[in-house]
RODO-2510 file (C-alpha; in nm, 4 decimals, decimal comma):
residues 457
     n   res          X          Y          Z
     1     x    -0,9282    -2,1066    -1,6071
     2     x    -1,0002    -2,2739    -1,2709
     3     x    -1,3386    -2,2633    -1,1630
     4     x    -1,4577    -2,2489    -0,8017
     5     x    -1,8538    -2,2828    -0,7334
     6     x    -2,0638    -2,3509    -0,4330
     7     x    -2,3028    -2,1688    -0,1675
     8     x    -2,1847    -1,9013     0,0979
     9     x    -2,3679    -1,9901     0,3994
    10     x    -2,3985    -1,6977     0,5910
    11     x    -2,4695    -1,7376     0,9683
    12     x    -2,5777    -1,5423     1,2320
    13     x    -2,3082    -1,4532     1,5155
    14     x    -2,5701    -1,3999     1,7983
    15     x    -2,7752    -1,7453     1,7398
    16     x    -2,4983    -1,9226     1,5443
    17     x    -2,8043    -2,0431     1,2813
    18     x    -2,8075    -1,9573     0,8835
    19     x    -2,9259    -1,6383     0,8140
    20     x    -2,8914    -1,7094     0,4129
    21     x    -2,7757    -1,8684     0,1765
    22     x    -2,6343    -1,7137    -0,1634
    23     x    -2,4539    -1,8987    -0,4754
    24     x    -2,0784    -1,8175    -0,4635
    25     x    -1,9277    -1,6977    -0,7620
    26     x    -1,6433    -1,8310    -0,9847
    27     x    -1,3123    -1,7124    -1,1471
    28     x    -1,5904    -1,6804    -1,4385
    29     x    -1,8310    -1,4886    -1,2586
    30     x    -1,5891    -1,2296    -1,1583
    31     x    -1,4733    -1,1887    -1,5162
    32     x    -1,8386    -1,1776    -1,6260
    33     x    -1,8791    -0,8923    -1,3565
    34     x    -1,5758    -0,6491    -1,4642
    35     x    -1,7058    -0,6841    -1,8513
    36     x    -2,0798    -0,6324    -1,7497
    37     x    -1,8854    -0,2926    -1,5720
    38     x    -1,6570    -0,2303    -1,8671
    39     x    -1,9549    -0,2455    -2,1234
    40     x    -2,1321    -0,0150    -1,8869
    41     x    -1,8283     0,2541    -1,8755
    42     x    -1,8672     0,4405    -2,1865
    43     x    -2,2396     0,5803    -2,1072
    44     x    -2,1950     0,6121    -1,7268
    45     x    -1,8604     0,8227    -1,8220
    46     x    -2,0442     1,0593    -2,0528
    47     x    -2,3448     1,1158    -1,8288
    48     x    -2,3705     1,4886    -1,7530
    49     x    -2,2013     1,5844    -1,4151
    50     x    -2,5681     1,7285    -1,3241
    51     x    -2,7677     1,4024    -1,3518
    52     x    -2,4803     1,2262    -1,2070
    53     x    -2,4908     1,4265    -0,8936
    54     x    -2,9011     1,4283    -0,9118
    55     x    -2,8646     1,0597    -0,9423
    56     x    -2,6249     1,0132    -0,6197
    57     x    -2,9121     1,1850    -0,4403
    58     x    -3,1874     0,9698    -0,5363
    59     x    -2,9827     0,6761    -0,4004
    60     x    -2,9781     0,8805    -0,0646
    61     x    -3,3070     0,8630    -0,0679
    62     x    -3,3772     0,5020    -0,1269
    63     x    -3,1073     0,3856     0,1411
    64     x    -3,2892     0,6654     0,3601
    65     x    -3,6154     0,4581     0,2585
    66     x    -3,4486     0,1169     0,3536
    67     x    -3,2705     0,2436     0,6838
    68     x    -3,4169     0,0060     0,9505
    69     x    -3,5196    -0,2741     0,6810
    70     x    -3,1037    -0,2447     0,6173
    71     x    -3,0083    -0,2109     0,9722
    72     x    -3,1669    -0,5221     1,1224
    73     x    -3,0102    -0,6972     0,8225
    74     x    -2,6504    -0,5679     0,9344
    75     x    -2,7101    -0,5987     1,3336
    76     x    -2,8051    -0,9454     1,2413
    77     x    -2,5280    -1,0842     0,9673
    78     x    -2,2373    -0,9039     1,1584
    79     x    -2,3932    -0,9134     1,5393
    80     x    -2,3657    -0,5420     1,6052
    81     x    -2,5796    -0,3692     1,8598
    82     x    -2,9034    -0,2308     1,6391
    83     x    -2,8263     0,0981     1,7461
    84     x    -2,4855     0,1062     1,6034
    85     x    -2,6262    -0,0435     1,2542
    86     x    -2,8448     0,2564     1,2611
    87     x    -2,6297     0,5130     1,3092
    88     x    -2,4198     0,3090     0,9979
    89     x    -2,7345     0,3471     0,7515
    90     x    -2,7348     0,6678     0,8168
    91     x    -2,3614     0,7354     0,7647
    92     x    -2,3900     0,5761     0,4524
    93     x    -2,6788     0,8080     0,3381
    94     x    -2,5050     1,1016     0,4248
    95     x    -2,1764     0,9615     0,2251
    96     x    -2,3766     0,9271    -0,0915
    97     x    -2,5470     1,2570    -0,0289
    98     x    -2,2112     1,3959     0,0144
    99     x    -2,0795     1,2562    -0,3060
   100     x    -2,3841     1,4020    -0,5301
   101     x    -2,1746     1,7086    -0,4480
   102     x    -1,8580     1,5933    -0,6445
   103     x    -1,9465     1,5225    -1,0581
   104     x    -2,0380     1,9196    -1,0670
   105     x    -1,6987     2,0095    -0,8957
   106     x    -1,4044     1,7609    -0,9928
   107     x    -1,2628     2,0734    -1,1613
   108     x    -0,9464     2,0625    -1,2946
   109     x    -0,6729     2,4250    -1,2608
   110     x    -0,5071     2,5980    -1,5052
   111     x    -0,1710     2,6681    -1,5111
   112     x     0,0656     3,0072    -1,6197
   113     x     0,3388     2,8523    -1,8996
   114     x     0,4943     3,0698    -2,1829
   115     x     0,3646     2,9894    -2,5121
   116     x     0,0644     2,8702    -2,4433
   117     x    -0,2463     2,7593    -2,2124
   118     x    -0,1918     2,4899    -1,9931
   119     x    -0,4562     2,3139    -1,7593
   120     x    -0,5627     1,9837    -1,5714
   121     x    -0,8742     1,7277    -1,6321
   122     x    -0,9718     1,5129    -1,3750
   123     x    -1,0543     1,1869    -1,5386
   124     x    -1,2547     0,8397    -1,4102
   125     x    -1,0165     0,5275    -1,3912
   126     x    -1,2751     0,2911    -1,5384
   127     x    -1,3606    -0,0098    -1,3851
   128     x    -1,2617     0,0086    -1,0306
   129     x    -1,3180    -0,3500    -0,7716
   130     x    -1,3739    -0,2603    -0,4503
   131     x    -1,3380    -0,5471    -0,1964
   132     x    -1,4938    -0,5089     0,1556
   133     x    -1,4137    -0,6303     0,5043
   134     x    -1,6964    -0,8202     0,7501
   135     x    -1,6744    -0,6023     0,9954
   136     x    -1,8155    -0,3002     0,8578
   137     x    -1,9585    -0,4208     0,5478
   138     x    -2,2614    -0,1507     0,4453
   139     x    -2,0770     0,1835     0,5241
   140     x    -1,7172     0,0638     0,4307
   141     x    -1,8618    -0,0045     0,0836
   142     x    -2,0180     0,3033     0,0731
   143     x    -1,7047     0,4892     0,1072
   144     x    -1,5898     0,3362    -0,1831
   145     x    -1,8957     0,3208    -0,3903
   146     x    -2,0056     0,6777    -0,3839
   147     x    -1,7054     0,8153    -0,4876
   148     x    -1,6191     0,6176    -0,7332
   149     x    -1,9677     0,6268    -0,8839
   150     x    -1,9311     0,9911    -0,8406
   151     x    -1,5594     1,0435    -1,0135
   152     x    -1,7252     0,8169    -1,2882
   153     x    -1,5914     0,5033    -1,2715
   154     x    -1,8199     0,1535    -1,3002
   155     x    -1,7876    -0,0717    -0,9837
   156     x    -1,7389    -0,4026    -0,9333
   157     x    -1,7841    -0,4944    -0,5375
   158     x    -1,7045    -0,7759    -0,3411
   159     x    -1,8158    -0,7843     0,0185
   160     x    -1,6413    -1,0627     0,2519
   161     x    -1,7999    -1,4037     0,2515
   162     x    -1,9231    -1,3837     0,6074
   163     x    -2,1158    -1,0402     0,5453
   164     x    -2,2264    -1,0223     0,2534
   165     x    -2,6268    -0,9382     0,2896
   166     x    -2,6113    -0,5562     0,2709
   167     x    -2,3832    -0,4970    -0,0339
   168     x    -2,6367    -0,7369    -0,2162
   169     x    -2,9393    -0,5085    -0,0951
   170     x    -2,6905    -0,1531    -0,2021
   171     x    -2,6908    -0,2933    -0,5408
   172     x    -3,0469    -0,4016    -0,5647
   173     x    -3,1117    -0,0277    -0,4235
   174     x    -2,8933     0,1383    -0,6324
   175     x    -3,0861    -0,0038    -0,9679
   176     x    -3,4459     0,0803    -0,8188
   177     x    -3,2891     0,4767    -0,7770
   178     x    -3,2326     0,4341    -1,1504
   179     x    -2,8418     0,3630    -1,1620
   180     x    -2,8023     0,1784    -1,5011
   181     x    -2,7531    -0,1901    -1,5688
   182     x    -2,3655    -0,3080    -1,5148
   183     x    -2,2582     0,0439    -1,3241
   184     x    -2,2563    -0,1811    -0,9846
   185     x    -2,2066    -0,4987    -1,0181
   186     x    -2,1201    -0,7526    -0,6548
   187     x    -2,0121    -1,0402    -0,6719
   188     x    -1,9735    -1,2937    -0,3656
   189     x    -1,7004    -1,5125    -0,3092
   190     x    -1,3669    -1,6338    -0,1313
   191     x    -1,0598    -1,3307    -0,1584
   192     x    -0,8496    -1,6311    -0,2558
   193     x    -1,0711    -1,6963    -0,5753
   194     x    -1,2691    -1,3866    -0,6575
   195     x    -1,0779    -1,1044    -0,4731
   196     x    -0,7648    -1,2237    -0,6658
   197     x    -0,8951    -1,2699    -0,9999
   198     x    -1,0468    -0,9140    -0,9729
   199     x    -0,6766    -0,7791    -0,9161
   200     x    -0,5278    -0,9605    -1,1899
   201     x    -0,8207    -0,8700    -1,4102
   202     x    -0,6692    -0,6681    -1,6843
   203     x    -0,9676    -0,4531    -1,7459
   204     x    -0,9585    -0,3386    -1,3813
   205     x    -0,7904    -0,0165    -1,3190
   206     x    -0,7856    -0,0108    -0,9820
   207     x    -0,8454    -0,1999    -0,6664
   208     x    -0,9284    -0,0482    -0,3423
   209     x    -0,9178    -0,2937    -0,0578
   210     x    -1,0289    -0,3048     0,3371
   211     x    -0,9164    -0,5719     0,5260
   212     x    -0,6067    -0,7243     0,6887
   213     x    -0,2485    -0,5806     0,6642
   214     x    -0,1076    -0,9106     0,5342
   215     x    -0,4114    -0,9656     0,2780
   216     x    -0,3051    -0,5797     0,1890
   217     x    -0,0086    -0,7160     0,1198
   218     x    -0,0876    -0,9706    -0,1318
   219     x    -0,2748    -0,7246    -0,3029
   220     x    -0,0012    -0,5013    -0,3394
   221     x     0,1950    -0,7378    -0,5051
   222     x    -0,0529    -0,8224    -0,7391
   223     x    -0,1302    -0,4911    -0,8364
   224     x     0,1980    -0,4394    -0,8458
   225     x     0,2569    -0,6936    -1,1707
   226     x    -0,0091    -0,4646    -1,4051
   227     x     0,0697    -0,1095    -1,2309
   228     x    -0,2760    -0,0897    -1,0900
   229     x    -0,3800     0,1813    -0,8599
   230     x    -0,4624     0,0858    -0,5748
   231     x    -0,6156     0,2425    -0,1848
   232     x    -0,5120    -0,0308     0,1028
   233     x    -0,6943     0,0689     0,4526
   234     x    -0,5412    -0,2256     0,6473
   235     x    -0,4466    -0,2868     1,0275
   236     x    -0,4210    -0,1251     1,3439
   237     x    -0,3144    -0,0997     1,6900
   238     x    -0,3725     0,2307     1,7781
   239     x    -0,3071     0,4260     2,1081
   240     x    -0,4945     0,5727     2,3237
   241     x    -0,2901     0,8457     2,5581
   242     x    -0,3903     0,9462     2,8551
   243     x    -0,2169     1,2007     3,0609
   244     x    -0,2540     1,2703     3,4494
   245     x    -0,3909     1,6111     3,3407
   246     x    -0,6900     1,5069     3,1713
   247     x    -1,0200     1,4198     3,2638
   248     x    -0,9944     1,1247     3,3817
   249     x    -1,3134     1,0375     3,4423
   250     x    -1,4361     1,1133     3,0487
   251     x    -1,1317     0,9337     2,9351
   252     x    -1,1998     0,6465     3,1322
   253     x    -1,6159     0,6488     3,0445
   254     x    -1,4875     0,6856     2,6535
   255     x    -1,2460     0,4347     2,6319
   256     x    -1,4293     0,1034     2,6316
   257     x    -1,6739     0,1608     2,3338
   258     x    -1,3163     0,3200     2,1553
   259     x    -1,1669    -0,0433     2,1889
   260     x    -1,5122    -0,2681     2,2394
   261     x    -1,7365    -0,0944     1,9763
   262     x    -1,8421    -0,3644     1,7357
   263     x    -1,7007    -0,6420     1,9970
   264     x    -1,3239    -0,5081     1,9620
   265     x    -1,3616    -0,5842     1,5768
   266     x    -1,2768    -0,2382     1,4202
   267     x    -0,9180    -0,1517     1,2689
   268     x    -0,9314     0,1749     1,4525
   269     x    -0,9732     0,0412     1,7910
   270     x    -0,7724     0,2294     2,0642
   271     x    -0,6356    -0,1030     2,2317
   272     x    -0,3002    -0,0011     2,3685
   273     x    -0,4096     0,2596     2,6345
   274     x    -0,1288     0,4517     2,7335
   275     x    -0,1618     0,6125     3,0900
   276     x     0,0632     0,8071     3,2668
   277     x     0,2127     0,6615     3,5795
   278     x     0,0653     0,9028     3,7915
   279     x    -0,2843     0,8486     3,6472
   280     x    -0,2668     0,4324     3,6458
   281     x    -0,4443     0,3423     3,9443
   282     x    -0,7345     0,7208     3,9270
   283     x    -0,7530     0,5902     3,5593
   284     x    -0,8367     0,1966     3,6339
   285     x    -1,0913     0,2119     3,9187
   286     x    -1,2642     0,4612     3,7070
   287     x    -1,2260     0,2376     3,3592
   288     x    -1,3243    -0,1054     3,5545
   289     x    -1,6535     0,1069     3,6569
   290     x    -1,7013     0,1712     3,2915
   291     x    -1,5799    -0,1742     3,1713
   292     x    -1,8227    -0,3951     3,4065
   293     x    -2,1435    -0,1962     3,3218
   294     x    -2,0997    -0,2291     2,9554
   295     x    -2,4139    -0,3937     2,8081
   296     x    -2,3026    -0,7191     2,5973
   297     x    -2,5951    -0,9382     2,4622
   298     x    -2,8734    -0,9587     2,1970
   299     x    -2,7732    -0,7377     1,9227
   300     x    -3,1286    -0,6517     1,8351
   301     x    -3,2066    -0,5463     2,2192
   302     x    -3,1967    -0,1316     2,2298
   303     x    -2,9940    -0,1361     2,5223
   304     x    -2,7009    -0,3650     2,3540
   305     x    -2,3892    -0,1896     2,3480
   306     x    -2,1656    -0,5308     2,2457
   307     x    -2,2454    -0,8153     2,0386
   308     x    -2,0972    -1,1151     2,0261
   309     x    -1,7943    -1,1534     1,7673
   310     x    -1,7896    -1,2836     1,4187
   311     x    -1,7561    -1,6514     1,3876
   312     x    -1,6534    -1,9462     1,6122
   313     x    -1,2695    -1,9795     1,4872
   314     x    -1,2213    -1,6030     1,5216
   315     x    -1,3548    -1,6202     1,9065
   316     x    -1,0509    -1,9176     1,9354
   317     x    -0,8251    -1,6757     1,7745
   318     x    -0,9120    -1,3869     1,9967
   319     x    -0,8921    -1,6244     2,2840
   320     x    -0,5636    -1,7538     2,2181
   321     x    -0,3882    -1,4274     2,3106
   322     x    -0,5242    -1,4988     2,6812
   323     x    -0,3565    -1,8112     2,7029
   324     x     0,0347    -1,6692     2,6852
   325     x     0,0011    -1,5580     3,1074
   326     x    -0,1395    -1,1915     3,0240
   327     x    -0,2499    -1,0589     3,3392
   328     x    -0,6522    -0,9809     3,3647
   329     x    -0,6947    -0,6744     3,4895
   330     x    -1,0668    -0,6099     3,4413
   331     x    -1,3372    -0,8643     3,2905
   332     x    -1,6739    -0,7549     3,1793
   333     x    -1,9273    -1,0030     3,1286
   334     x    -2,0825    -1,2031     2,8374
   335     x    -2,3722    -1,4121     2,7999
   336     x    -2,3544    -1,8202     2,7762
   337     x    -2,5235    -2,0070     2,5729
   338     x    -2,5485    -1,9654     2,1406
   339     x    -2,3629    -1,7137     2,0008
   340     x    -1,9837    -1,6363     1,9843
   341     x    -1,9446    -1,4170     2,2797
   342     x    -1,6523    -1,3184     2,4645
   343     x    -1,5953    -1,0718     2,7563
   344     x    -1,4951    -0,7542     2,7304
   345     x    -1,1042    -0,7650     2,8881
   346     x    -0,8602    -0,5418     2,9817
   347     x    -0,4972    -0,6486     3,0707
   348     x    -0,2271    -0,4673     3,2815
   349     x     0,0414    -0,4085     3,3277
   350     x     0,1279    -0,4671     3,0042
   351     x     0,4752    -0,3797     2,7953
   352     x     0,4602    -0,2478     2,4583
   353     x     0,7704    -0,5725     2,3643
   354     x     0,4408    -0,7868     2,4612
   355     x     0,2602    -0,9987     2,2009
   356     x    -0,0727    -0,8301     2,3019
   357     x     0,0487    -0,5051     2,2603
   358     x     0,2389    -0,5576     1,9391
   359     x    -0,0297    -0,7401     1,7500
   360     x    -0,3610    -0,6832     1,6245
   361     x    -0,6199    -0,9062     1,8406
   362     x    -0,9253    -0,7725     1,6290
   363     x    -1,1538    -0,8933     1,9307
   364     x    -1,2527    -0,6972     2,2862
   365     x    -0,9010    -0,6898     2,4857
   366     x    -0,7486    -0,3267     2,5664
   367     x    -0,3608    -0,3505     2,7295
   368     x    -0,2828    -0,0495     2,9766
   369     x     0,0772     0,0563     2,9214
   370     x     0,1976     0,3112     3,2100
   371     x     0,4791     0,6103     3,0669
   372     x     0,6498     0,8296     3,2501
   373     x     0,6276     1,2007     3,0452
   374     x     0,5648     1,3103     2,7112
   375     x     0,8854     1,2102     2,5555
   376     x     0,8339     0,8281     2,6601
   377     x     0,4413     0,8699     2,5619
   378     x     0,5220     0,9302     2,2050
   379     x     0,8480     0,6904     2,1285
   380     x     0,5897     0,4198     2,2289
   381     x     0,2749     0,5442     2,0635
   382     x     0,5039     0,4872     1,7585
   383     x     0,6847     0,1852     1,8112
   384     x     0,4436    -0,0344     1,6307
   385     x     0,4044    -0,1342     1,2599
   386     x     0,0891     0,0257     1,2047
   387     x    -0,0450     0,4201     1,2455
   388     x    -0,4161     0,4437     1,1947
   389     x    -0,5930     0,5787     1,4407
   390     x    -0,5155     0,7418     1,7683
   391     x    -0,5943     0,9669     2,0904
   392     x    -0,4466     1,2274     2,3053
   393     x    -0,5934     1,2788     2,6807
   394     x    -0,5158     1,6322     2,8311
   395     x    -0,5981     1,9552     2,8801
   396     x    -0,2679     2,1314     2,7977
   397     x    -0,3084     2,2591     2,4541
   398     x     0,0205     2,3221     2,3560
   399     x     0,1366     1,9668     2,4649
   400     x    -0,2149     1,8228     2,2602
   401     x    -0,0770     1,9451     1,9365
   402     x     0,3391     1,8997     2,0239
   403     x     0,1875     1,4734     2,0538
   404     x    -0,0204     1,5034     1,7623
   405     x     0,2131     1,6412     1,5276
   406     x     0,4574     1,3970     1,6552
   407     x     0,3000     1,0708     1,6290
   408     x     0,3036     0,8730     1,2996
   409     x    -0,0755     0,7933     1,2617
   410     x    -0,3356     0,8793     1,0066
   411     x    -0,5954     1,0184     1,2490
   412     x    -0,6286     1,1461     1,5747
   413     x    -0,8528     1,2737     1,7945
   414     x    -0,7945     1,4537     2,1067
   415     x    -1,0150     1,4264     2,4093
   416     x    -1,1901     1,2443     2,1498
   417     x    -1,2394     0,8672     2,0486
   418     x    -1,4009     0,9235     1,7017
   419     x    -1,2159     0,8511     1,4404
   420     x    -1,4366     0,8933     1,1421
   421     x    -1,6396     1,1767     0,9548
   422     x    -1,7968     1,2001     0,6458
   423     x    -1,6496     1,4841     0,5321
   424     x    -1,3067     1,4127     0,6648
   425     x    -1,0266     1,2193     0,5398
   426     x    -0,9678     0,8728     0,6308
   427     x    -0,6479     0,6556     0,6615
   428     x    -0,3110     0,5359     0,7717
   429     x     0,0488     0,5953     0,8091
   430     x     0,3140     0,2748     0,7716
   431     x     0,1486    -0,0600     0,7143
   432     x    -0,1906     0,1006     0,8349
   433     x    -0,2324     0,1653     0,4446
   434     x    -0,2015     0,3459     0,1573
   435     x    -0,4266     0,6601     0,0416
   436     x    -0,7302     0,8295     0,1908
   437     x    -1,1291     0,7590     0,1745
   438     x    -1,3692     0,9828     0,2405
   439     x    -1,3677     1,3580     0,2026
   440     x    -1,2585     1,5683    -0,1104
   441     x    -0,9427     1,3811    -0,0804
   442     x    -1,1202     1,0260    -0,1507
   443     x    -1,1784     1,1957    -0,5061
   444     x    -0,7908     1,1845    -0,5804
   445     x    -0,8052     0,8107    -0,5688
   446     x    -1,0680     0,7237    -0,7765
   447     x    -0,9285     0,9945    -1,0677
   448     x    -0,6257     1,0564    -1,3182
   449     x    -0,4891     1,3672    -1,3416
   450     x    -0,4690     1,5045    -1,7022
   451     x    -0,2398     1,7861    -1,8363
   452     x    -0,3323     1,9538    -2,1608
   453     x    -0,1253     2,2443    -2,2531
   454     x    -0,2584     2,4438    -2,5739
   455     x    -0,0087     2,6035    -2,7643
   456     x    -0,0988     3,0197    -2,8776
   457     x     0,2188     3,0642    -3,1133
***
């Protein structure tokens, strides 16, 4: 069994200095990890659904107790604006509080057969590995933790390399709320090493994964060789559609956080903005107003609204996408000096066939794509790989749900950018993913559904 040791040096994206420094685990540790979580399955599974649920809650409260202690660290190890982070914290306290809800009703149904009784159980998996993205590393674990803990699974977590800080402090939280020894167990280290030997892991019984589409796809095929279960959220390029009827103006003010929220970094980001041809040039002096007085700098300042992006290679990678002619539209600004920052930058005219448009940047650069009418709106809305996230500008109601139900995307919003809620579920169509987190439908995933039919004859 190969063995892979070292130290994760985790640096800061705003000052480009080490932040910490944590041992990286091995092939070993990760197998050390599921059977500390398989050991652990047997009691967690046959604690009542009550002090399950009353447990749930006293994690709420801990996180609740940690918020701002927990949302420096994240503002810090992933550069997002403080703000954001504590809006996150609290996200993730209202997940777990919304989870406490589910051990006392993950009922099962009966069902009317002749000769008998027949009805459903929903049953935990067992050990479940969740493995986290850097970009939202706190609240995207929470999505996964709670309900899992909740359905009652044991967890084995692994947060990305480059943000690892606040699944370490969940855990440590978790066990001070009195969750029991080996229910949540993390375990840092590269996807190549640890993230693959959790898949292959026979004692895992499912893997639910948050990251790239072509990672996704690895993981797939790995699952794929031991018929694991397994929840993919993956890539994105969603759309943002803007017809001349809208509101221009709120359109315009909404879409730069939709695509430069958490410096372009988020899977959901609304980075092809569709605009109708008649709207282009209403729509663009309003969004360069919007654009140029976005607030980029220190993420711990109050006023930030951008940071600065992850890491020094992934600035070249965002920056390479600039280099193929794209036209600049609108440039907002950045500051110089330490720190990986890039401007936020909007590029038009742009066609969908265009490398910008088709892939996902994963950094701060929207593409304006003009259409003609409704027809033209959708056929290009769709004519990507992915379908995550979307939007849908107007004020014609009829034509708001006609594009809705029409486009091939997970979630949409209309005269909306928000893409998430807690009680809501969350996920993609095509290569955007597979299955749903959050909500009563997050439940599903982390659950077997057993038939028992009781004969009367």
């Amino acid at each position: 069994m190969a063995v892979h040791t070292g130290t994760v040096r985790v640096i800061e994206p705003a000052t480009e200095k080490v932040l910490a420094e944590l041992k990286e685990a091995s092939v070993e540790d990760a197998d050390r990890a599921v059977a500390r979580a398989k050991a652990a399955y047997p009691a967690w599974k046959a604690v009542t659904p009550k002090d399950r649920a009353n447990l749930m809650r006293r994690i709420a409260v801990a996180i609740d107790k940690h918020r701002e202690e927990l949302a420096q660290l994240e503002a810090r190890n992933v550069g997002k604006p403080i703000s954001d982070a504590r809006g996150e914290v609290g996200m993730v306290v209202d997940v777990f509080n919304y989870y406490a809800g589910a051990p006392e009703r993950l009922v099962g149904k009966t069902i009317p057969v002749a000769g008998g009784v027949d009805f459903t159980f929903r049953e935990p998996l067992g050990v479940v590995a969740l493995i986290i993205p850097w970009n939202f590393p706190l609240p995207i674990a929470s999505w996964k933790v709670a309900p899992a803990l909740a359905a009652g699974n044991t967890v084995v977590l692994k947060p990305a390399g480059l943000t690892p800080l606040t699944a370490v402090e969940l855990a440590k939280i978790a066990l001070e709320a009195g969750l029991p020894e080996g229910v949540l167990n993390v375990v840092v280290g590269a996807g190549r090493v640890v993230g693959e030997r959790l898949v292959q892991n026979p004692d895992v019984a499912k893997v639910a994964f948050t990251g790239s589409t072509e990672v996704g796809r690895r993981i797939g095929e790995l699952a794929a060789q031991s018929i694991k279960r397994v929840t993919l959220e993956l890539g994105g390029k969603s759309a943002n559609i803007v017809f001349a009827d809208a509101d221009l103006e709120q359109a315009a003010a909404s879409a730069p956080l939709a695509v430069f929220g958490n410096a372009g970094q988020d899977c959901c980001a609304r980075s092809r903005i569709l605009v109708e041809r008649s709207a282009v040039d209403r729509f663009m002096k309003s969004l360069e107003t919007s654009v140029k007085a976005l607030k980029v700098g220190d993420p711990l300042d109050e006023k930030t609204e951008m940071g600065p992006l992850i890491s020094a290679d992934h600035r070249q990678k965002v920056a390479a996408y600039l280099d193929d002619g794209a036209r600049v539209a609108i440039r907002g600004s950045a500051p110089s000096g330490p720190g990986y920052w890039f401007p936020p930058t909007v590029l038009s005219p742009v066609s969908n066939s265009d490398r910008v448009a088709r892939e996902e940047i994963f950094g701060p650069v929207a593409v304006i794509i003009p259409f003609d009418d409704e027809a033209e709106a959708i056929e290009i809305a769709n004519d990507t790989i992915y379908g995550l996230s979307g939007s849908i500008w107007t004020n014609n109601a009829g034509r708001a749900m006609r594009v809705a139900r029409s486009l091939e995307t997970g979630t949409i919003s209309i005269n909306s950018n928000n893409s998430v809620r807690v009680t809501t579920p969350f996920g993609g169509f095509k290569q955007s993913g597979v299955g749903r987190e959050l909500g009563p439908d997050a439940l599903d995933y982390y659950t077997e559904l057993k038939n028992v039919f009781l004969s009367t004859s």
